[in-house]
OpenMM code with the backbone's topology and positions (N, CA, C; nanometers):
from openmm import Vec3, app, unit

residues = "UNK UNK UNK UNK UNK UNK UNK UNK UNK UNK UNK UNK UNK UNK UNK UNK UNK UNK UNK UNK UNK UNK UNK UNK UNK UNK UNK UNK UNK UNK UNK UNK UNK UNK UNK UNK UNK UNK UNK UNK UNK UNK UNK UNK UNK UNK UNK UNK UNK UNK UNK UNK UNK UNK UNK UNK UNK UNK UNK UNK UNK UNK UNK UNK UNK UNK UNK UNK UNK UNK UNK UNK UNK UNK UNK UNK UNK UNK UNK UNK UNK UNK UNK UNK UNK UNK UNK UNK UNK UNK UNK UNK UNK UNK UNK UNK UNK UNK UNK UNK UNK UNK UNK UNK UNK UNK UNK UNK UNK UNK UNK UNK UNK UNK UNK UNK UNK UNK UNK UNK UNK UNK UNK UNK UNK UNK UNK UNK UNK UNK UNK UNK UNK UNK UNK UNK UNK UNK UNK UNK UNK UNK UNK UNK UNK UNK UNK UNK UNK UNK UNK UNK UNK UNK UNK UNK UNK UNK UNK UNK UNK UNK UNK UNK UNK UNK UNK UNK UNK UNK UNK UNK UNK UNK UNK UNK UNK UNK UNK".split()
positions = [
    Vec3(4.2433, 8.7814, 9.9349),
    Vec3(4.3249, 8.8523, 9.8386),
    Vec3(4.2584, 8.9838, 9.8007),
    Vec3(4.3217, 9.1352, 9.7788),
    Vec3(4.3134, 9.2053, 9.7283),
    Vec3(4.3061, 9.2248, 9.5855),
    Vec3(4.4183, 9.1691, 9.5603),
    Vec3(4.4885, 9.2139, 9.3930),
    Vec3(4.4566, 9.1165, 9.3218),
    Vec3(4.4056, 9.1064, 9.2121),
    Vec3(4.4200, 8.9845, 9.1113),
    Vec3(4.5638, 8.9525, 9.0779),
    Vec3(4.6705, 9.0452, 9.0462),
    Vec3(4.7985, 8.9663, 9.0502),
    Vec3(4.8660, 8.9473, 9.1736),
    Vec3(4.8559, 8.8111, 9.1960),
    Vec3(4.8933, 8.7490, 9.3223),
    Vec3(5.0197, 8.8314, 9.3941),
    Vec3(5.1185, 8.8499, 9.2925),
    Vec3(5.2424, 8.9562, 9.3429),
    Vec3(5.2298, 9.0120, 9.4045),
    Vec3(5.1304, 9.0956, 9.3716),
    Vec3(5.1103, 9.2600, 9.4503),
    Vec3(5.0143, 9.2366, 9.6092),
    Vec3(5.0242, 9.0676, 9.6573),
    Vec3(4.9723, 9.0465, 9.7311),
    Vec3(5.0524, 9.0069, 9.8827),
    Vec3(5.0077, 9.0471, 9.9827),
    Vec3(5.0900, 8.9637, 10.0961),
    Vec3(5.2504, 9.0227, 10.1172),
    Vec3(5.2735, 9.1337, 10.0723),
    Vec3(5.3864, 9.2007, 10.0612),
    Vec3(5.4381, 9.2612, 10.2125),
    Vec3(5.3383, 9.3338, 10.2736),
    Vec3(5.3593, 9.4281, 10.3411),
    Vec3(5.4282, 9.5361, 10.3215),
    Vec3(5.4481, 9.5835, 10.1900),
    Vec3(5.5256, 9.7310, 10.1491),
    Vec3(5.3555, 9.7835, 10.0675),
    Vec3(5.4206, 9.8383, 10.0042),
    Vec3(5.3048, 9.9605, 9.9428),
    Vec3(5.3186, 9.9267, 9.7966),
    Vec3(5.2115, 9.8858, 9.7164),
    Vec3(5.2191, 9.9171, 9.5686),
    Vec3(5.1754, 10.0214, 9.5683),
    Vec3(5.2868, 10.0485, 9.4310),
    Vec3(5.2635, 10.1645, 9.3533),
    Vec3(5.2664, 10.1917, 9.2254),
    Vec3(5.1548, 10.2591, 9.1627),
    Vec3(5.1436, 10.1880, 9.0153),
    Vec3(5.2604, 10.2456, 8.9292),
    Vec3(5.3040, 10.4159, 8.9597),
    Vec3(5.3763, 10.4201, 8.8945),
    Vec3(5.4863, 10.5524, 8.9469),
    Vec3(5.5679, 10.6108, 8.8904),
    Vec3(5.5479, 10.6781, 8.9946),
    Vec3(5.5194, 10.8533, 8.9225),
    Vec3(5.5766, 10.9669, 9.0186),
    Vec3(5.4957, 11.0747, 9.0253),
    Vec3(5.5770, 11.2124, 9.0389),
    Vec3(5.6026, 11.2722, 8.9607),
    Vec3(5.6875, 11.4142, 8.9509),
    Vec3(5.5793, 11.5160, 8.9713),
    Vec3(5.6630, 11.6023, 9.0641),
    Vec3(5.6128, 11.7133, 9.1095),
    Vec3(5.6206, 11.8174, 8.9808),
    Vec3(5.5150, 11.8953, 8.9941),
    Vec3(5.5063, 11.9656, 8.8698),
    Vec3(5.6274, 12.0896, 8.8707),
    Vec3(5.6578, 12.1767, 8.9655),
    Vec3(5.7405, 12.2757, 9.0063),
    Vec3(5.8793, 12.2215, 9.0461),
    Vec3(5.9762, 12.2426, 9.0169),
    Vec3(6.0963, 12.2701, 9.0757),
    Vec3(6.0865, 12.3254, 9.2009),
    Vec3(6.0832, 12.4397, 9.1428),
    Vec3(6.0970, 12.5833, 9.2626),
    Vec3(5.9485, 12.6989, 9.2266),
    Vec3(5.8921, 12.6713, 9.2533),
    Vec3(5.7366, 12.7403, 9.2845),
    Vec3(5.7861, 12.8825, 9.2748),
    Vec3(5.8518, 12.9483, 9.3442),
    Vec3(5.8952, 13.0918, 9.3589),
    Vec3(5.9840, 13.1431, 9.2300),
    Vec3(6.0376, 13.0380, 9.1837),
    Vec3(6.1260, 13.1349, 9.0544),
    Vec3(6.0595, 13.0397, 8.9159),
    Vec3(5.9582, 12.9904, 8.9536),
    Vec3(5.8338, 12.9092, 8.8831),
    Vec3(5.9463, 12.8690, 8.7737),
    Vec3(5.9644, 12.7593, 8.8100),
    Vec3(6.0923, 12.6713, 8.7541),
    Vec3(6.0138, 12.5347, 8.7070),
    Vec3(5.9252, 12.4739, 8.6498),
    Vec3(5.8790, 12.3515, 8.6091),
    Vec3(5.9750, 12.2555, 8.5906),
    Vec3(5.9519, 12.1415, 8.6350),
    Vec3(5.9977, 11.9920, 8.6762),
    Vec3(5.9958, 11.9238, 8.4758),
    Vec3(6.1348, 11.9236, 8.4526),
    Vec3(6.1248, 11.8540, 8.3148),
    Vec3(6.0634, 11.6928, 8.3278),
    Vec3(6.0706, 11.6422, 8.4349),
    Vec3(6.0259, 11.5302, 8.4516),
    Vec3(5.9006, 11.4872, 8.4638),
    Vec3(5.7832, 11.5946, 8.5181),
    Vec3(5.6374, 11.5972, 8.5176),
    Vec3(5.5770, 11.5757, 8.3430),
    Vec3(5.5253, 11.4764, 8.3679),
    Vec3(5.4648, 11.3693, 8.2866),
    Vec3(5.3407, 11.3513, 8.2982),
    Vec3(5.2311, 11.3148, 8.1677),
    Vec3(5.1146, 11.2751, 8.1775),
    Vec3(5.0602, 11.2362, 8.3148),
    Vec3(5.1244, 11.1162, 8.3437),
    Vec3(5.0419, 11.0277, 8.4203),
    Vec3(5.0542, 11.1609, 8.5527),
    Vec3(5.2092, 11.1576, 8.5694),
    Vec3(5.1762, 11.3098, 8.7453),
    Vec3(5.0445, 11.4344, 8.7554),
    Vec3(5.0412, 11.4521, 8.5716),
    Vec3(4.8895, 11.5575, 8.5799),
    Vec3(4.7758, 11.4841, 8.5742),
    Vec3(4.7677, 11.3648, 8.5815),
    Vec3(4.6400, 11.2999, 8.5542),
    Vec3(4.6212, 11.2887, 8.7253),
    Vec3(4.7081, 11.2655, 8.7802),
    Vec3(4.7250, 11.2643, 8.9580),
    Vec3(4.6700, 11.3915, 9.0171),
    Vec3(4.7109, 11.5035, 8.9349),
    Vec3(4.7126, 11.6274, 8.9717),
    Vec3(4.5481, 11.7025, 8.9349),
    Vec3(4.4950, 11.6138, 8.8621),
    Vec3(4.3866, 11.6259, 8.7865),
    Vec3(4.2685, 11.5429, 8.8703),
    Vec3(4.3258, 11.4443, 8.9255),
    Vec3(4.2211, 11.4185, 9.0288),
    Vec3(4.2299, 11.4453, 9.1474),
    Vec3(4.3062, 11.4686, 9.2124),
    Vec3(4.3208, 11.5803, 9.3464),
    Vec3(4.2788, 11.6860, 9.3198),
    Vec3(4.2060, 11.7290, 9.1873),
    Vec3(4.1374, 11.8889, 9.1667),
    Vec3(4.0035, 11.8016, 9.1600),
    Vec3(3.9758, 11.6394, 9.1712),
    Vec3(3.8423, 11.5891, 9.1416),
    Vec3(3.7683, 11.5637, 9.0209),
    Vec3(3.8488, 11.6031, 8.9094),
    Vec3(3.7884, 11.6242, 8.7702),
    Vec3(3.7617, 11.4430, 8.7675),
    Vec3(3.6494, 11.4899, 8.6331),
    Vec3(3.5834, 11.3441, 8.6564),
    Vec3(3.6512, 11.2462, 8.5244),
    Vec3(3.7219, 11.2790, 8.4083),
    Vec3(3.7830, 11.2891, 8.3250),
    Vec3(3.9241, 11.1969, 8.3910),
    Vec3(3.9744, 11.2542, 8.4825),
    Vec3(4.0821, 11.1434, 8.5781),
    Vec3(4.0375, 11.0685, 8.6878),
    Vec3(3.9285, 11.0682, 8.7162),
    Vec3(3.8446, 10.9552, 8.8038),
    Vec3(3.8609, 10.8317, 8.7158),
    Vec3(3.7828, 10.8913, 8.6025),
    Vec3(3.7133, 10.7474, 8.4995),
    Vec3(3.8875, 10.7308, 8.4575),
    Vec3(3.9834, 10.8038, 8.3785),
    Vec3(4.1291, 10.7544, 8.3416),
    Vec3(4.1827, 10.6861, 8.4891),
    Vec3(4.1977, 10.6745, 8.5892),
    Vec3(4.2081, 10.5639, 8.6647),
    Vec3(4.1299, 10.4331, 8.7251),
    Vec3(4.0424, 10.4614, 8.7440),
    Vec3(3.8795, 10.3626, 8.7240),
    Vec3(3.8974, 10.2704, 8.6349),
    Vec3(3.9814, 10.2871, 8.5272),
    Vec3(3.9730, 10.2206, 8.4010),
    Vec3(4.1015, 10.1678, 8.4192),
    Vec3(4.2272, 10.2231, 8.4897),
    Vec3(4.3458, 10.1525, 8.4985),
    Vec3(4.3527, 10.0593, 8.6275),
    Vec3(4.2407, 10.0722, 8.7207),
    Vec3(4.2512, 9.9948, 8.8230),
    Vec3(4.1822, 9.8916, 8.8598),
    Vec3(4.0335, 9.8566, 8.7971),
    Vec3(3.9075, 9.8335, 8.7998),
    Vec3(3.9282, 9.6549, 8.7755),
    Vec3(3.9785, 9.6566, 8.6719),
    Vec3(4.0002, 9.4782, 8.6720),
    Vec3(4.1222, 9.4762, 8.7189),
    Vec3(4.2141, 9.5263, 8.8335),
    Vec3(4.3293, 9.5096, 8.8993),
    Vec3(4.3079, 9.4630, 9.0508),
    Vec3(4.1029, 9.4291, 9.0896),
    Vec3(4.1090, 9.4462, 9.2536),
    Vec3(3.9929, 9.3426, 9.2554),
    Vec3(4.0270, 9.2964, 9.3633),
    Vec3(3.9196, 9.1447, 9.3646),
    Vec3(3.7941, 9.1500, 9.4110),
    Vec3(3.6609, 9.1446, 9.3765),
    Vec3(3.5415, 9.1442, 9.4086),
    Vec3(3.5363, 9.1195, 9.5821),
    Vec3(3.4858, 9.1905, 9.6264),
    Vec3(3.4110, 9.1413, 9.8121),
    Vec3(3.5671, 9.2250, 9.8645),
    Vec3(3.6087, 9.3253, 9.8214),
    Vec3(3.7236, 9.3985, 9.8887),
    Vec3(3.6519, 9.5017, 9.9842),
    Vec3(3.6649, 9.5635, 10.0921),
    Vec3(3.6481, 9.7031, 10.1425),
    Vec3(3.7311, 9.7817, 10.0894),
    Vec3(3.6940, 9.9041, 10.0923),
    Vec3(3.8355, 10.0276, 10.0380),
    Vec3(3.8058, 10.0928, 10.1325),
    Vec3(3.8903, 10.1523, 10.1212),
    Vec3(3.9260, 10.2831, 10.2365),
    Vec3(4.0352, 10.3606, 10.1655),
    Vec3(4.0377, 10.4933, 10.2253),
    Vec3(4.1426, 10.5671, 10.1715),
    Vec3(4.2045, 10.6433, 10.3169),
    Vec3(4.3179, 10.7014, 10.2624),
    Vec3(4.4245, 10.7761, 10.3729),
    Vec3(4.3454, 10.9021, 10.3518),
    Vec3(4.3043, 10.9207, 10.4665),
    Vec3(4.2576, 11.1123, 10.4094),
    Vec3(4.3102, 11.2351, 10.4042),
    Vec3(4.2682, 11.3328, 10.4148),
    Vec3(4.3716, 11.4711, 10.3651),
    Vec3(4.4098, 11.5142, 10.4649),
    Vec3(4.5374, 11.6097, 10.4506),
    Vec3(4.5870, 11.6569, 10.5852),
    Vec3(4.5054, 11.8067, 10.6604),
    Vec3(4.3931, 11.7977, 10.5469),
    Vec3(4.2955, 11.9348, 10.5721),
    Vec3(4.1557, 11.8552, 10.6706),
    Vec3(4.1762, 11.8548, 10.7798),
    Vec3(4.0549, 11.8063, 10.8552),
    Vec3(3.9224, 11.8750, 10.8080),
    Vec3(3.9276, 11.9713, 10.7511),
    Vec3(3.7703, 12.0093, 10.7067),
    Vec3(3.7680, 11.9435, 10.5459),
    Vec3(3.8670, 11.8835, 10.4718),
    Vec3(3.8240, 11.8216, 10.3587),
    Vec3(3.7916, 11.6959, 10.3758),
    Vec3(3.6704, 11.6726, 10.3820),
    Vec3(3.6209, 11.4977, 10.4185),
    Vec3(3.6593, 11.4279, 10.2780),
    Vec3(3.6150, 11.5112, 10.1280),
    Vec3(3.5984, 11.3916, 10.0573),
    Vec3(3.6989, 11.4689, 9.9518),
    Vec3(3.8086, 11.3689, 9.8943),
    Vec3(3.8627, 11.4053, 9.8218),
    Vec3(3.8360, 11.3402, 9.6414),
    Vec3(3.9311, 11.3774, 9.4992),
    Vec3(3.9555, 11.2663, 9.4867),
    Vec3(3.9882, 11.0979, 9.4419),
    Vec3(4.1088, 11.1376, 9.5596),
    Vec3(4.1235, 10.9639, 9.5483),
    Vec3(4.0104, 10.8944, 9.6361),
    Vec3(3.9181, 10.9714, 9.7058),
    Vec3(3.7888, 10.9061, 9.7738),
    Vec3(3.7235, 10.9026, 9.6724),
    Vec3(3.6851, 10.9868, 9.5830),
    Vec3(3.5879, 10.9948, 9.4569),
    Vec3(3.6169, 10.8051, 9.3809),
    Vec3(3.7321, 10.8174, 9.3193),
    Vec3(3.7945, 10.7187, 9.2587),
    Vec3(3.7568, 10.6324, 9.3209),
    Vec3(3.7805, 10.5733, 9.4255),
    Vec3(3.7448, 10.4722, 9.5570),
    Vec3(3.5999, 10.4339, 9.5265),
    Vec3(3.5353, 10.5303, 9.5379),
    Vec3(3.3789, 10.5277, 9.5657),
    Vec3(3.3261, 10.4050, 9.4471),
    Vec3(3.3597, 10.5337, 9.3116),
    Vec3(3.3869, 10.4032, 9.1944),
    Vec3(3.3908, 10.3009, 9.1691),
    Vec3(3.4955, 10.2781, 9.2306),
    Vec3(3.6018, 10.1126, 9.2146),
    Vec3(3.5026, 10.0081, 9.3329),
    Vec3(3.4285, 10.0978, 9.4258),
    Vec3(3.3609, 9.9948, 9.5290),
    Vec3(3.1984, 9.9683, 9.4822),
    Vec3(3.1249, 10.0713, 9.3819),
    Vec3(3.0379, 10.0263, 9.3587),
    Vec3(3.0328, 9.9115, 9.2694),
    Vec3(3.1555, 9.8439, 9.2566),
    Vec3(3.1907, 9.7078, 9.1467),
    Vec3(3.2063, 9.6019, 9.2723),
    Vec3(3.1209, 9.5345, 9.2954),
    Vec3(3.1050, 9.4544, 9.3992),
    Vec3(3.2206, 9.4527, 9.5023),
    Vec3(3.2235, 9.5914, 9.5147),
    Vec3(3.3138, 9.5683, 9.6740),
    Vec3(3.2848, 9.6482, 9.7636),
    Vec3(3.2876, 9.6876, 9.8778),
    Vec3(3.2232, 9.7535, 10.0065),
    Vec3(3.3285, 9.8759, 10.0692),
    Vec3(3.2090, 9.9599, 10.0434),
    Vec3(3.1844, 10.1108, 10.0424),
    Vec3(3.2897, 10.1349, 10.1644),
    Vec3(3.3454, 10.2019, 10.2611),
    Vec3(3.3945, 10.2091, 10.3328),
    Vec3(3.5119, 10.2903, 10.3349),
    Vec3(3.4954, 10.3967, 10.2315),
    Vec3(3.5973, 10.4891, 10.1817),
    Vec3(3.6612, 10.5845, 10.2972),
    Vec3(3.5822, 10.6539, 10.3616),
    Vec3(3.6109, 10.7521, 10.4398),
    Vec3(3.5568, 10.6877, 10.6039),
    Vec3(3.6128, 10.5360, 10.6275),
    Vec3(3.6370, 10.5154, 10.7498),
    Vec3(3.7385, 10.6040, 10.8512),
    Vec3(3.8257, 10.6428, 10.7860),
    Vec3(3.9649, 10.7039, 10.8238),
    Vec3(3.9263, 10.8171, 10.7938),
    Vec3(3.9319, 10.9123, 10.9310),
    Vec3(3.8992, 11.0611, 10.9601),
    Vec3(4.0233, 11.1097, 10.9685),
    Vec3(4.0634, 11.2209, 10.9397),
    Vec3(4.1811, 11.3702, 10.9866),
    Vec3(4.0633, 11.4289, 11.1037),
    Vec3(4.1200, 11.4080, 11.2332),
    Vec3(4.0472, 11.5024, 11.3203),
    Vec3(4.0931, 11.6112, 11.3194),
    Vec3(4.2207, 11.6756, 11.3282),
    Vec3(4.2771, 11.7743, 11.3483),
    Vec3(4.3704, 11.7990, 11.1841),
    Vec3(4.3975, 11.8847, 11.1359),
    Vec3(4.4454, 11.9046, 11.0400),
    Vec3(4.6303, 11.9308, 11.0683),
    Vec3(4.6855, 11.8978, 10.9802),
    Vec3(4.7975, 11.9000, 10.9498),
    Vec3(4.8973, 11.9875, 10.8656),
    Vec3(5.0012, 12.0154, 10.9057),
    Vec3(5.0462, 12.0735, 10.7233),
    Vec3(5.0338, 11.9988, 10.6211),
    Vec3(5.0562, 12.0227, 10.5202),
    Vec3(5.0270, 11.9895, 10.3922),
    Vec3(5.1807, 11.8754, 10.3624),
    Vec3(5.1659, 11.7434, 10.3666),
    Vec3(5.3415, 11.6871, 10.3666),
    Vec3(5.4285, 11.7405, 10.2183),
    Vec3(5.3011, 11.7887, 10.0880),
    Vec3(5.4105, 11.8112, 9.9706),
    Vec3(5.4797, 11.9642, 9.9915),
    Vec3(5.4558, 11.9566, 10.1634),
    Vec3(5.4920, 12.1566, 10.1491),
    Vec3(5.5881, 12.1541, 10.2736),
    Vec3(5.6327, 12.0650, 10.2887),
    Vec3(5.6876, 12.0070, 10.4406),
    Vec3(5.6571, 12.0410, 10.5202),
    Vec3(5.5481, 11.9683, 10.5709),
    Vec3(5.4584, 11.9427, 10.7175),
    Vec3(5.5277, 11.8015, 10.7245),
    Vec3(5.5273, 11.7505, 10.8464),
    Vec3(5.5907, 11.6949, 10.9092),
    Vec3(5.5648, 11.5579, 10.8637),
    Vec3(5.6429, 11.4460, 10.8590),
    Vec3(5.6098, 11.3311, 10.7930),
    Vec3(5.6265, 11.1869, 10.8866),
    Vec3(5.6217, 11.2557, 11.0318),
    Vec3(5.6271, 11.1623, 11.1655),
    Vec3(5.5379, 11.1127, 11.1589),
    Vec3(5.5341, 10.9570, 11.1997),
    Vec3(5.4016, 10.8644, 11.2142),
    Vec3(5.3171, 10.9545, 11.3071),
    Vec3(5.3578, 10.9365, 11.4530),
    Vec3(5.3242, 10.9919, 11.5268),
    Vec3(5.2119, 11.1396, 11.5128),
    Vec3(5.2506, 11.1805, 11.4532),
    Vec3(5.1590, 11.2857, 11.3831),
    Vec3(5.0824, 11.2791, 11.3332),
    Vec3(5.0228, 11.1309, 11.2604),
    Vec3(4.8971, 11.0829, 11.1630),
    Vec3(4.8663, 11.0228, 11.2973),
    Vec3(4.9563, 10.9451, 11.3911),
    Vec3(4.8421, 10.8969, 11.4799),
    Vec3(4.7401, 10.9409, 11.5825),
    Vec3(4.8490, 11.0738, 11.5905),
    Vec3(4.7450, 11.1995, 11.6889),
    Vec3(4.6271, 11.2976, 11.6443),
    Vec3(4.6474, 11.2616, 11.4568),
    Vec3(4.5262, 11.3179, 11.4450),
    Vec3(4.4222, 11.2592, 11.3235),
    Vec3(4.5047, 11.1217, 11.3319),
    Vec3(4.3592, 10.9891, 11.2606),
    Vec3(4.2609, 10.9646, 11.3218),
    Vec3(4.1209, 10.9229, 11.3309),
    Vec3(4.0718, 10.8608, 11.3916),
    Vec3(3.9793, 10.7487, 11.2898),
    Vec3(3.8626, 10.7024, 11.3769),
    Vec3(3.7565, 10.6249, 11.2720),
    Vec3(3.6403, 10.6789, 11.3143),
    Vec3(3.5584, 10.5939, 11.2224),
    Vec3(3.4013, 10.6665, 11.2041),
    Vec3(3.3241, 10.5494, 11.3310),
    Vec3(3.3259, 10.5731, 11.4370),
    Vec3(3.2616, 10.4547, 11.5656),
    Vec3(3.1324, 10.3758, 11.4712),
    Vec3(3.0512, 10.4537, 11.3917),
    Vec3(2.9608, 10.3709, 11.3597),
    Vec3(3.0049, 10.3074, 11.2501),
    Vec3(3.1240, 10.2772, 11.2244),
    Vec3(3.1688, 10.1486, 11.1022),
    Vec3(3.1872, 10.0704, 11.1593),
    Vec3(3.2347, 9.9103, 11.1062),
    Vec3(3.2661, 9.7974, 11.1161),
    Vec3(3.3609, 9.7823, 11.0321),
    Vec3(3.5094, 9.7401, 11.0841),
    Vec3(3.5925, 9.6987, 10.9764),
    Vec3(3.6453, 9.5214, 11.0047),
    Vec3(3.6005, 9.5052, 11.1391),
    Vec3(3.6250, 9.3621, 11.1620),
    Vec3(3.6516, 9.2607, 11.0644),
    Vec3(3.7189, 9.1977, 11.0756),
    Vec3(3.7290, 9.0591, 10.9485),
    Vec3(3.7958, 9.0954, 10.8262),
    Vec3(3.7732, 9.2582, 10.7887),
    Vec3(3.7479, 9.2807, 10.6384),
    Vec3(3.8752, 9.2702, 10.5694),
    Vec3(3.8543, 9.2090, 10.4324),
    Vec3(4.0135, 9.2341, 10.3425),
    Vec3(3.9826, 9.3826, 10.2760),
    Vec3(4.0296, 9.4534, 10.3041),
    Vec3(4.0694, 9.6140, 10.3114),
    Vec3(4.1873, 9.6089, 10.1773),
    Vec3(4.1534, 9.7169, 10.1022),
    Vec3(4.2567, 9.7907, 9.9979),
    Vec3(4.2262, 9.9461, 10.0271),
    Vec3(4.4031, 9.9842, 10.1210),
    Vec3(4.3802, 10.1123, 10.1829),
    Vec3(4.4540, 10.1730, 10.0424),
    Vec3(4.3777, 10.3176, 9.9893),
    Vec3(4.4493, 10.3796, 9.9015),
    Vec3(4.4675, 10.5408, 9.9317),
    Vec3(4.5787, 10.5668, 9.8625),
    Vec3(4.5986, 10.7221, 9.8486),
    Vec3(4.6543, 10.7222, 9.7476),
    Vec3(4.6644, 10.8739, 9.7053),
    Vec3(4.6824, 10.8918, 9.5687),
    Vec3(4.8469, 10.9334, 9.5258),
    Vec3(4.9058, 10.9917, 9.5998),
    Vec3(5.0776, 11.0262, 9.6380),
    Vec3(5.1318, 10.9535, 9.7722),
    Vec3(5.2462, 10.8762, 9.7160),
    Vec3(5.2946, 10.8496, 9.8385),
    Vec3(5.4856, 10.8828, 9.8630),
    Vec3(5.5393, 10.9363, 9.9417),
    Vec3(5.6738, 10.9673, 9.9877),
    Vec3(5.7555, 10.8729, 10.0451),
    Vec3(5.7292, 10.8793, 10.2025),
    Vec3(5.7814, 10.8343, 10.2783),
    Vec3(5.6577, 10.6877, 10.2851),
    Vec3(5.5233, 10.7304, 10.2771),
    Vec3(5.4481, 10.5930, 10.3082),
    Vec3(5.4444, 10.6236, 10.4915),
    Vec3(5.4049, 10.7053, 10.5456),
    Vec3(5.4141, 10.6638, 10.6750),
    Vec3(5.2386, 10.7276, 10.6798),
    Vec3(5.2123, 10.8034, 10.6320),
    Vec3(5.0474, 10.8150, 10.6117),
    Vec3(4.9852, 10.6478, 10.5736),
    Vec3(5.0314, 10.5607, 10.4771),
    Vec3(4.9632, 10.4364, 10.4716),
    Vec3(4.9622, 10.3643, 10.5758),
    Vec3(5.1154, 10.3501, 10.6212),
    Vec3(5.1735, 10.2335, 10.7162),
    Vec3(5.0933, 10.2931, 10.8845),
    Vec3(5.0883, 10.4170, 10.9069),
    Vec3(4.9778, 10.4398, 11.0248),
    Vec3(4.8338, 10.3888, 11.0312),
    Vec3(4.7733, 10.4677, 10.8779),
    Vec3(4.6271, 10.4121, 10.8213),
    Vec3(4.6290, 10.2436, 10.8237),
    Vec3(4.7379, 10.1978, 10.7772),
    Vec3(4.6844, 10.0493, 10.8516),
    Vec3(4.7358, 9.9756, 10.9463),
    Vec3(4.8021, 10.0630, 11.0593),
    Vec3(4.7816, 10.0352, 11.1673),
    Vec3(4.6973, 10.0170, 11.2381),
    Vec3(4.6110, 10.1429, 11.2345),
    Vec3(4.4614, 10.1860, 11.2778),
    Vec3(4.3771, 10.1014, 11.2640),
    Vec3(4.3655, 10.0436, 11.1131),
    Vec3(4.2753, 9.9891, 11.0649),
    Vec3(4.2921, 9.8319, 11.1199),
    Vec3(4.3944, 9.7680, 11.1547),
    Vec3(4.4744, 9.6400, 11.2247),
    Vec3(4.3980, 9.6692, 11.3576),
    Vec3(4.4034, 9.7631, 11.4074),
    Vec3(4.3649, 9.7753, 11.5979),
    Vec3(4.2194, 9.7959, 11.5673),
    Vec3(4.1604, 9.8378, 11.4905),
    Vec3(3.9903, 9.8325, 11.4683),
    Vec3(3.9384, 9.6682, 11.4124),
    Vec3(4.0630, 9.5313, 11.4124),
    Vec3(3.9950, 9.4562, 11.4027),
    Vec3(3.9832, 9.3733, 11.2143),
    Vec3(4.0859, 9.4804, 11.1421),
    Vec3(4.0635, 9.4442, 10.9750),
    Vec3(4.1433, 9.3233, 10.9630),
    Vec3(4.0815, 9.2500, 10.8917),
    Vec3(4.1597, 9.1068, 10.8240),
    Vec3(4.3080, 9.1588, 10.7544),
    Vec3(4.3212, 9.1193, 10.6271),
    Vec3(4.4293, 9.1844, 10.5618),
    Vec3(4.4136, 9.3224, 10.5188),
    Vec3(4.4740, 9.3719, 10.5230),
    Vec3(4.4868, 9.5569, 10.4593),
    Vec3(4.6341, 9.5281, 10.3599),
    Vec3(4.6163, 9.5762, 10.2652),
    Vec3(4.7086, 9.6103, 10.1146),
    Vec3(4.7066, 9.7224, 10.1140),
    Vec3(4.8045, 9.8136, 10.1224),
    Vec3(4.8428, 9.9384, 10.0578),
    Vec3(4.8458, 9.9614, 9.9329),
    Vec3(4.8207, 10.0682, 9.8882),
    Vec3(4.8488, 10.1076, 9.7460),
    Vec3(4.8252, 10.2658, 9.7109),
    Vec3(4.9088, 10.2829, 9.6405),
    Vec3(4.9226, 10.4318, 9.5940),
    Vec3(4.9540, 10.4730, 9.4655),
    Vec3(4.8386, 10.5128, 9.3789),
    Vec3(4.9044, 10.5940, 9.2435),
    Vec3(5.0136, 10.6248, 9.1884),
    Vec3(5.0574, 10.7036, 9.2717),
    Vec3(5.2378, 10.7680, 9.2579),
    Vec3(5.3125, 10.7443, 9.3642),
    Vec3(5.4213, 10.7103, 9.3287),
    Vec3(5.5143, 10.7349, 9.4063),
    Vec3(5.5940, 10.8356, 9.3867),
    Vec3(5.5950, 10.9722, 9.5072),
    Vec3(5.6535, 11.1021, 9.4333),
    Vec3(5.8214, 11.0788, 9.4411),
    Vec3(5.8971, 11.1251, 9.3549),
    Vec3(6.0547, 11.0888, 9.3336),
    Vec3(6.0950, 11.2356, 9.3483),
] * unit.nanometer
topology = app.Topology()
chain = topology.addChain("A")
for resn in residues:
    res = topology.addResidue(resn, chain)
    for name in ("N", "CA", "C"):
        topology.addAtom(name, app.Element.getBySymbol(name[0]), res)
């Protein structure tokens, strides 16, 4: 098991804690989203890394994940950004008796950006995911995370990958779900 609430277990869809408004309307006639809410800048606040929304999710997730888990995260569509973060957050949540394994999942090649429409084809995470050869994910119960999710085809690839490298169960999960 991943999750302490059994629910959120054995699903095969994606939890998501809540979900996630884009801050802009229209960026160009800088039109703000009446719907962007606390929790979307606290999202927005740790994709800038601040440590202030590390610890405000750390604290919403921390007794939500079962001791002896691996984590891993989906990584960025910027192949030169190794650590983001929802890796930061991760890192966190694994020094609480669960195993480090955040940035198994490489971007070899970089991508567009999907909140800017770059392309949201599996196929496209699979041509430019890879893994780290000197990990081990064999056996492991895995909680793959990212911090925005859309379509979900960035998770549902990431644990594909992570299935053909050999992982026990993998659970998805994602912060937001953007609407």
């Amino acid at each position: 098991m991943v999750f302490v609430n059994k629910d959120w277990n054995g699903t095969g869809e994606i939890v998501v804690y809540s979900n996630y408004h884009k801050y802009w309307l229209d960026r160009e006639r800088r039109i703000k989203n009446p719907l962007f809410d606390i929790f979307s800048g606290k999202i927005l606040d740790l994709k800038e890394r601040k440590p202030a929304a590390i610890q405000y999710f750390y604290n919403l997730l921390n007794g939500e994940i079962c001791d002896g888990v691996t984590i891993c995260v989906v990584p960025s569509s910027d192949a030169e950004k190794v650590e983001s973060g929802i890796g930061d957050l991760a890192r966190k949540l694994a020094k609480e008796k669960r195993i480090d394994k955040v940035y198994f999942l490489q971007r070899t090649k970089s991508i567009d950006k999907l909140a800017l429409g770059g392309s949201r084809d599996k196929d496209v995470h699979f041509q430019t995911i890879s893994t780290m050869d000197e990990v081990d994910v064999k056996g492991d119960i895995i909680l793959l995370m990212d911090d925005v999710t859309t379509t979900g085809n960035s998770l549902y690839v990431c644990k594909e990958i992570l299935k053909r490298n050999g992982a026990g169960e993998v659970e998805m999960f994602a912060l937001g779900k953007s609407i």
